[in-house]
ZADO-1210 file (C-alpha; in nm, 4 decimals, padded with zeros to 6 digits):
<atoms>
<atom x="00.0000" y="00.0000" z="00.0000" code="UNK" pos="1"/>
<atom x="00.2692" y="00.2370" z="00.1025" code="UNK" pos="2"/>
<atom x="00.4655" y="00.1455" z="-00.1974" code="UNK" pos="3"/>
<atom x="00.1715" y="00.2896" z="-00.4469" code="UNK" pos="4"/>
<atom x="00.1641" y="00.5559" z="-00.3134" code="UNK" pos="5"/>
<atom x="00.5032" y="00.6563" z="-00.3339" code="UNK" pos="6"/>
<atom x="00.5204" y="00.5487" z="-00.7278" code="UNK" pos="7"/>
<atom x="00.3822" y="00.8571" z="-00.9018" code="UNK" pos="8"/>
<atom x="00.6317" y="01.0682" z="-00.7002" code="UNK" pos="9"/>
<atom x="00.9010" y="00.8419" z="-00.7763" code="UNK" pos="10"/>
<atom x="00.8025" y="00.8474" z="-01.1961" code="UNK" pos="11"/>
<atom x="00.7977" y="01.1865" z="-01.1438" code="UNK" pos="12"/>
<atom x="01.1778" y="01.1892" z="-00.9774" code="UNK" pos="13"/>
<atom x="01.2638" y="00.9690" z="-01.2463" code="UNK" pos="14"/>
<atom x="01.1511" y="01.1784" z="-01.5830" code="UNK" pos="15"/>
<atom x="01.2898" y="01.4744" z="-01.4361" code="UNK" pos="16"/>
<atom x="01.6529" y="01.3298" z="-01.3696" code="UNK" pos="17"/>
<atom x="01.6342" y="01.1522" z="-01.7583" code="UNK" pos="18"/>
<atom x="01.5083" y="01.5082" z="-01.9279" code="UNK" pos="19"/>
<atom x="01.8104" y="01.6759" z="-01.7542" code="UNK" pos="20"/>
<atom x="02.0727" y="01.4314" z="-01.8776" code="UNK" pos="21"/>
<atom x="01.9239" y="01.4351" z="-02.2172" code="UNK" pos="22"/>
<atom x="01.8982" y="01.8497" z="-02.2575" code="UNK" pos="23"/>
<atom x="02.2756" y="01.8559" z="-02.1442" code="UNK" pos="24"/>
<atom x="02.4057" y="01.6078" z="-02.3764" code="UNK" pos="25"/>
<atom x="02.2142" y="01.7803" z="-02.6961" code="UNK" pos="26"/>
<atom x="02.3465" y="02.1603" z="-02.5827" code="UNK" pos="27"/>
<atom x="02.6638" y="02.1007" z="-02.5508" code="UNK" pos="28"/>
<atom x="02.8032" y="01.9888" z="-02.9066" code="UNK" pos="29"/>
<atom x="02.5881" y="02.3460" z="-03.0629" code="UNK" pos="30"/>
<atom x="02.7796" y="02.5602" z="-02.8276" code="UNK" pos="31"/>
<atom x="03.0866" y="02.4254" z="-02.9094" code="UNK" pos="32"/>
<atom x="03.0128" y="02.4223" z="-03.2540" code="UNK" pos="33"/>
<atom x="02.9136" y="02.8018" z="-03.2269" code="UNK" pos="34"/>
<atom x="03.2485" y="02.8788" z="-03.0373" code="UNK" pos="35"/>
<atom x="03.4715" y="02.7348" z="-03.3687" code="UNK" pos="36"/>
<atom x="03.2488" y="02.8931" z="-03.6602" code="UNK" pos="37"/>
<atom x="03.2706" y="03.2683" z="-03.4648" code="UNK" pos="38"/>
<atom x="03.6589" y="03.1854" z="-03.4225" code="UNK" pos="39"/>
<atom x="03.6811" y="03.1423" z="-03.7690" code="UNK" pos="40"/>
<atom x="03.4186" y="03.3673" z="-03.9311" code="UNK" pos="41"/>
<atom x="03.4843" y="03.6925" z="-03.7834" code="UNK" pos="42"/>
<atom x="03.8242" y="03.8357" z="-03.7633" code="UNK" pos="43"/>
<atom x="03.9440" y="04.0674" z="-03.5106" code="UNK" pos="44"/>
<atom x="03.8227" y="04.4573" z="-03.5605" code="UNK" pos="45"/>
<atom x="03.9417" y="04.8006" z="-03.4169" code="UNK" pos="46"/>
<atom x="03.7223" y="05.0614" z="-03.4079" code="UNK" pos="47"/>
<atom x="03.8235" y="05.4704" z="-03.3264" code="UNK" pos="48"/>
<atom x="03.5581" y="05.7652" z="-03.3162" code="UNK" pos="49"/>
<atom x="03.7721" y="06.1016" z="-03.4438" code="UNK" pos="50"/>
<atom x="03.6260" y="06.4700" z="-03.4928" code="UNK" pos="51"/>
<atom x="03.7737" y="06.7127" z="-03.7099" code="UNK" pos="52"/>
<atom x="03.6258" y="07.0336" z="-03.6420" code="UNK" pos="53"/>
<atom x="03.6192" y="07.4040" z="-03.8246" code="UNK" pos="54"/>
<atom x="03.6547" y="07.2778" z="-04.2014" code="UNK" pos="55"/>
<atom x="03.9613" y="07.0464" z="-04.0805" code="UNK" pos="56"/>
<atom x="03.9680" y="06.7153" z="-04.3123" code="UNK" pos="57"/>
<atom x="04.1927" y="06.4447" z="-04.2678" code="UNK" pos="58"/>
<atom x="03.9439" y="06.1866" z="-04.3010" code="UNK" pos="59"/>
<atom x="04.1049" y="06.0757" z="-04.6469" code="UNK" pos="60"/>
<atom x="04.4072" y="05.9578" z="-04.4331" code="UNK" pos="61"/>
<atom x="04.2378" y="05.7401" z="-04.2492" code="UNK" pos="62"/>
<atom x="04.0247" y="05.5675" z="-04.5531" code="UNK" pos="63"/>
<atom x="04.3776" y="05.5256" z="-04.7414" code="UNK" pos="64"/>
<atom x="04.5151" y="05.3440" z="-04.4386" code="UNK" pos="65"/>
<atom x="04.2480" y="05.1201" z="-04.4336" code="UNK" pos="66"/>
<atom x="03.9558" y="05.2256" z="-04.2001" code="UNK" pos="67"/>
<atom x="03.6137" y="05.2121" z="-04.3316" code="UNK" pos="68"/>
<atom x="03.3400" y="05.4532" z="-04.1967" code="UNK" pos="69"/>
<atom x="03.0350" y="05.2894" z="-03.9854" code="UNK" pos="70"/>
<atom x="02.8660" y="05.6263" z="-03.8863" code="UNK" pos="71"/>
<atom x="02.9294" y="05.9934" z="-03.9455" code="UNK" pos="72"/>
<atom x="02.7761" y="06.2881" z="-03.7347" code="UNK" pos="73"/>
<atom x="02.8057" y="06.6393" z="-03.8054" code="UNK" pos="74"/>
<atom x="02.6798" y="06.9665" z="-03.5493" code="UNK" pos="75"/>
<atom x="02.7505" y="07.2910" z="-03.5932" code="UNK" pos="76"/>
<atom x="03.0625" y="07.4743" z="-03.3489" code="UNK" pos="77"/>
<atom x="03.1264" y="07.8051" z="-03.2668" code="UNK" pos="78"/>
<atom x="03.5168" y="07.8402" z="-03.4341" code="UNK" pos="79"/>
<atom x="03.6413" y="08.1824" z="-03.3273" code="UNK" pos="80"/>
<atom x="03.4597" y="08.4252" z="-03.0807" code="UNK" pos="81"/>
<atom x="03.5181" y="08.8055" z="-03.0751" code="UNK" pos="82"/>
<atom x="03.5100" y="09.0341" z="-02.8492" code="UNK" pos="83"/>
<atom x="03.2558" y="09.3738" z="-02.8912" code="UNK" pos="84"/>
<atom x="03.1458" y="09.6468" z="-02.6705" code="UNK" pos="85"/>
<atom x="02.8596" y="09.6528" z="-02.4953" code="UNK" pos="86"/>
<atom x="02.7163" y="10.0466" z="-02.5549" code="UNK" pos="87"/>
<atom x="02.8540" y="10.2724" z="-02.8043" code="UNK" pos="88"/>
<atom x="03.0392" y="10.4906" z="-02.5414" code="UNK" pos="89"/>
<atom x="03.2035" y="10.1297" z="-02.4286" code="UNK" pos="90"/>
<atom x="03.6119" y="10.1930" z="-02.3822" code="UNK" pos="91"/>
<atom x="03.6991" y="09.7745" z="-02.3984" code="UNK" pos="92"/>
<atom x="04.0539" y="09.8484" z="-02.2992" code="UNK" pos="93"/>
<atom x="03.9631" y="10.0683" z="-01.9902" code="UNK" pos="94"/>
<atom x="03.6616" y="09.9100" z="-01.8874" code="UNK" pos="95"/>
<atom x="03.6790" y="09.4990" z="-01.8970" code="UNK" pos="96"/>
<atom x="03.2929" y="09.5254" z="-01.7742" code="UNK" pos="97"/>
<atom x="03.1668" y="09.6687" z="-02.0714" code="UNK" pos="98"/>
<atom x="03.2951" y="09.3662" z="-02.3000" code="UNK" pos="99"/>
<atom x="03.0524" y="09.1438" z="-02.4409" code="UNK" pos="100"/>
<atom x="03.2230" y="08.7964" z="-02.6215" code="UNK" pos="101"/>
<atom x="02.9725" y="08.6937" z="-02.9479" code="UNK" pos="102"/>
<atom x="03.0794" y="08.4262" z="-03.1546" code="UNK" pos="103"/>
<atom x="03.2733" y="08.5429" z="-03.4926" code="UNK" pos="104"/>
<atom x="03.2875" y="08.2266" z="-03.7091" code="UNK" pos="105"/>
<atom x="03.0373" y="07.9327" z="-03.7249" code="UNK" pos="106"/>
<atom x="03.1601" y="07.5571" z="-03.8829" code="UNK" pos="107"/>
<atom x="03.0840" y="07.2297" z="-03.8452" code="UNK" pos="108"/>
<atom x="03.2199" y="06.9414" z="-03.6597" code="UNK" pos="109"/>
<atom x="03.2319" y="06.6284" z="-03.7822" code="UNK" pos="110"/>
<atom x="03.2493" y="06.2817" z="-03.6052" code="UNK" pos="111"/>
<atom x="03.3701" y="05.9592" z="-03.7484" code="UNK" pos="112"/>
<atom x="03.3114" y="05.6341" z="-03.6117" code="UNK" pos="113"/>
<atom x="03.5674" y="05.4087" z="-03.7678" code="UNK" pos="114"/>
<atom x="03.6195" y="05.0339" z="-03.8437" code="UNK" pos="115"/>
<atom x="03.9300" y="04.8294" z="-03.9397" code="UNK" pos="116"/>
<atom x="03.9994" y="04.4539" z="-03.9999" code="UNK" pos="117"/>
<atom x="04.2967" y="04.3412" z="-03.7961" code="UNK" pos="118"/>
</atoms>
């Protein structure tokens, strides 16, 4: 009597431990299989982000040593500021409160996000 009771819970013990050993034994080989064709299908790559900014170029550099270009950004950047007075009767040199700083030249500055294969 005792003992039929106990069966169901010790089927139950008994699927469990088998469906463990079998899920292990069928991972295994695929990650290990995954592990050799990433070794072997992607090389090793270096990647730099550079800005140039203010109509500076010396992207051509890069792409004749090699790099390729994933993503490029561009914003505009104050360049060069200048320095005005504030009222007419303003004397900048005499008077360092009366000088207002307003930017003089406007570019752009580019960002590269660059890719080589090592």
């Amino acid at each position: 009597m005792n003992l039929i009771k106990q069966f169901p819970l010790i089927v139950l013990i008994a699927i469990f431990l088998s469906s463990c050993k079998t899920a292990n034994n069928k991972e295994s080989p695929i990650k290990n299989l995954e592990k050799n064709i990433n070794e072997i299908s992607s090389p090793k790559k270096e990647r730099m982000e550079i800005k140039f900014s203010c109509e500076e170029d010396g992207i051509s550099e890069y792409l004749d040593d090699g790099w390729n270009i994933l993503k490029e950004d561009s914003q505009e950047k104050i360049c060069t500021w200048k320095s005005v007075p504030a009222t007419k009767d303003c004397n900048m040199e005499k008077d360092k409160g009366c000088k207002i700083t307003k930017p003089d030249k406007i570019g752009e500055e580019k960002t590269y996000l660059l890719e080589k294969k090592i």
